[in-house]
C-alpha positions in Angstrom: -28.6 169.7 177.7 -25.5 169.8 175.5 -24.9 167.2 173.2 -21.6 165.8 171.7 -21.2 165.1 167.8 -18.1 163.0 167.4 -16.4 162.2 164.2 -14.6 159.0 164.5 -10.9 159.2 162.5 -8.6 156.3 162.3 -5.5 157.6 161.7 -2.9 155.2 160.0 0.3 156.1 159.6 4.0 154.0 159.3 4.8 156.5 162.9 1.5 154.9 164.7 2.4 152.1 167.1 5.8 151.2 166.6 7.2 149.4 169.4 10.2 150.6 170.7 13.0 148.8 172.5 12.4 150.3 175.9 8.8 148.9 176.2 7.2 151.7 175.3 4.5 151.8 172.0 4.5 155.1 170.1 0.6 156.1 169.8 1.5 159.1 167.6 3.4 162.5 167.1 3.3 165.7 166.6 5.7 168.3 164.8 5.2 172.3 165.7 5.8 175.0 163.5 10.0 174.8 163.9 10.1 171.2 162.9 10.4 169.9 166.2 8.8 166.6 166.9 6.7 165.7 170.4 5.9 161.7 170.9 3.4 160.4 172.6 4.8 156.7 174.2 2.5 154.6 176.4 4.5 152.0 178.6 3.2 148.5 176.8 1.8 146.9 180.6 -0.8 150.8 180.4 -1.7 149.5 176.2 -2.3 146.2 177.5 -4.2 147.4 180.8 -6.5 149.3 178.8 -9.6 148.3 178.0 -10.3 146.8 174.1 -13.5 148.3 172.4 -14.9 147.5 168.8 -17.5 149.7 167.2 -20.7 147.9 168.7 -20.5 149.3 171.2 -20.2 153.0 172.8 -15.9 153.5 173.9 -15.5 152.1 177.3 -14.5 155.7 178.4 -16.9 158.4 177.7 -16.4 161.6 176.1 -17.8 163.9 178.8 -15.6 161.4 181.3 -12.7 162.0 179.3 -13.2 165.5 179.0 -13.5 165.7 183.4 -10.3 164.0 183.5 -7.8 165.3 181.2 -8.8 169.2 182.7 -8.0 167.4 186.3 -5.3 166.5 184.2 -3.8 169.9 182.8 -5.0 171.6 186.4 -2.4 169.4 188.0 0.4 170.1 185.2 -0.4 173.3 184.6 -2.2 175.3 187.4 -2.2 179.0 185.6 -3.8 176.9 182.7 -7.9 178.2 182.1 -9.8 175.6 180.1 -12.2 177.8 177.1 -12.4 174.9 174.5 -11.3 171.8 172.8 -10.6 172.2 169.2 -10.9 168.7 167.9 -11.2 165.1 169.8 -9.8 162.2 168.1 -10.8 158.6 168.7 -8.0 156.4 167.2 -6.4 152.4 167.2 -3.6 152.0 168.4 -2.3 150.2 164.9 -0.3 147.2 166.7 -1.0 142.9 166.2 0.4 142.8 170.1 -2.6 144.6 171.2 -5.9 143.8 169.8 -8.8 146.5 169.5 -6.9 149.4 171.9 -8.2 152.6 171.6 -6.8 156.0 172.5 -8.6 159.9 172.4 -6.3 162.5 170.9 -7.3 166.2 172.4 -6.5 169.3 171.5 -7.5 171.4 174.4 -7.3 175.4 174.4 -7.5 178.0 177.1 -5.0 180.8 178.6 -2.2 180.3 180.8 0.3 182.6 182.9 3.5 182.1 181.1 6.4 184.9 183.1 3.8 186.6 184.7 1.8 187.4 181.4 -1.3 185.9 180.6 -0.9 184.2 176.9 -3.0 181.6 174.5 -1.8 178.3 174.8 -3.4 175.0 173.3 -2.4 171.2 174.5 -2.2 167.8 173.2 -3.4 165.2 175.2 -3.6 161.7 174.2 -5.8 159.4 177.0 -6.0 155.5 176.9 -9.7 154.3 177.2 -9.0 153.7 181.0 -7.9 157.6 181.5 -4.6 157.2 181.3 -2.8 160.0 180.2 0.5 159.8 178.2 3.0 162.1 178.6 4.4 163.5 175.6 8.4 163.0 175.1 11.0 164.7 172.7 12.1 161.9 171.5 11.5 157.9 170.2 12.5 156.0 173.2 
C-alpha cells in the first residue's frame, strides 16, 4: 500500500489572489528560466464554487483524487504526454477576504512527451481548486 506524506505550505505573496478587473482571481505565477511569467487565473463564480476547508479536517478533495484527475487532465491536453512522477504537491489559500478558507493544490507533474516527432522531458504546472477544477495557466494578468 503506498502511502502519501504531504507537507502543507502556505504560500503568501503580494502576487497571490489579486482580483483582477475581468473577474478573474490570480491564485499564483510562475516565471521560467527567460523571465517569462505564466498566471494561473480562476474565474471568481469557480473560487466561490469551490468548496471551503480549515485544517480540522482532511481537504475536501483528496490527494490520490487529485492526482487521477489532473493526469485525465494532461491526457486530454497533451496526449503524447507519459506521467513518471510529480515533483512536489502544494496545498495553498487562496489569500483573498472575498473568499473565506478556499484552497487550491499546486502540482508539478513530470513525464516525457512527443515534442516534433522526438520524444523529450517535459514537466507541468497544474493548479486544481478543491472541487477538481483545473485552471488554465495564461501569459498574462487579465
Amino acid at each position: 500500500m503506498k502511502q502519501w506524506v504531504v507537507i502543507l505550505v502556505i504560500v503568501v505573496t503580494s502576487t497571490l489572489s489579486v482580483v483582477a478587473g475581468s473577474g478573474r482571481v490570480c491564485l499564483t505565477q510562475n516565471m521560467d528560466e527567460n523571465g517569462v511569467r505564466t498566471y494561473f487565473m480562476a474565474p471568481r463564480a469557480a473560487v466561490s464554487n469551490s468548496p471551503s476547508w480549515t485544517l480540522k479536517s482532511e481537504p475536501p478533495m483528496p490527494i490520490t483524487q487529485a492526482m487521477v484527475l489532473v493526469r485525465k487532465w494532461l491526457k486530454s491536453k497533451h496526449p503524447s504526454f507519459t506521467f513518471e512522477e510529480m515533483s512536489y504537491l502544494t496545498l495553498a489559500k487562496i489569500w483573498n477576504t472575498d473568499f473565506s478558507n478556499r484552497w487550491y493544490y499546486s502540482m508539478m507533474m513530470q513525464g516525457r512527451a512527443t515534442v516534433d516527432g522526438t520524444e523529450v522531458s517535459k514537466c507541468f504546472s497544474v493548479i486544481m481548486l478543491m472541487d477538481g477544477t483545473v485552471v488554465e495557466p495564461c501569459d498574462k494578468e487579465e
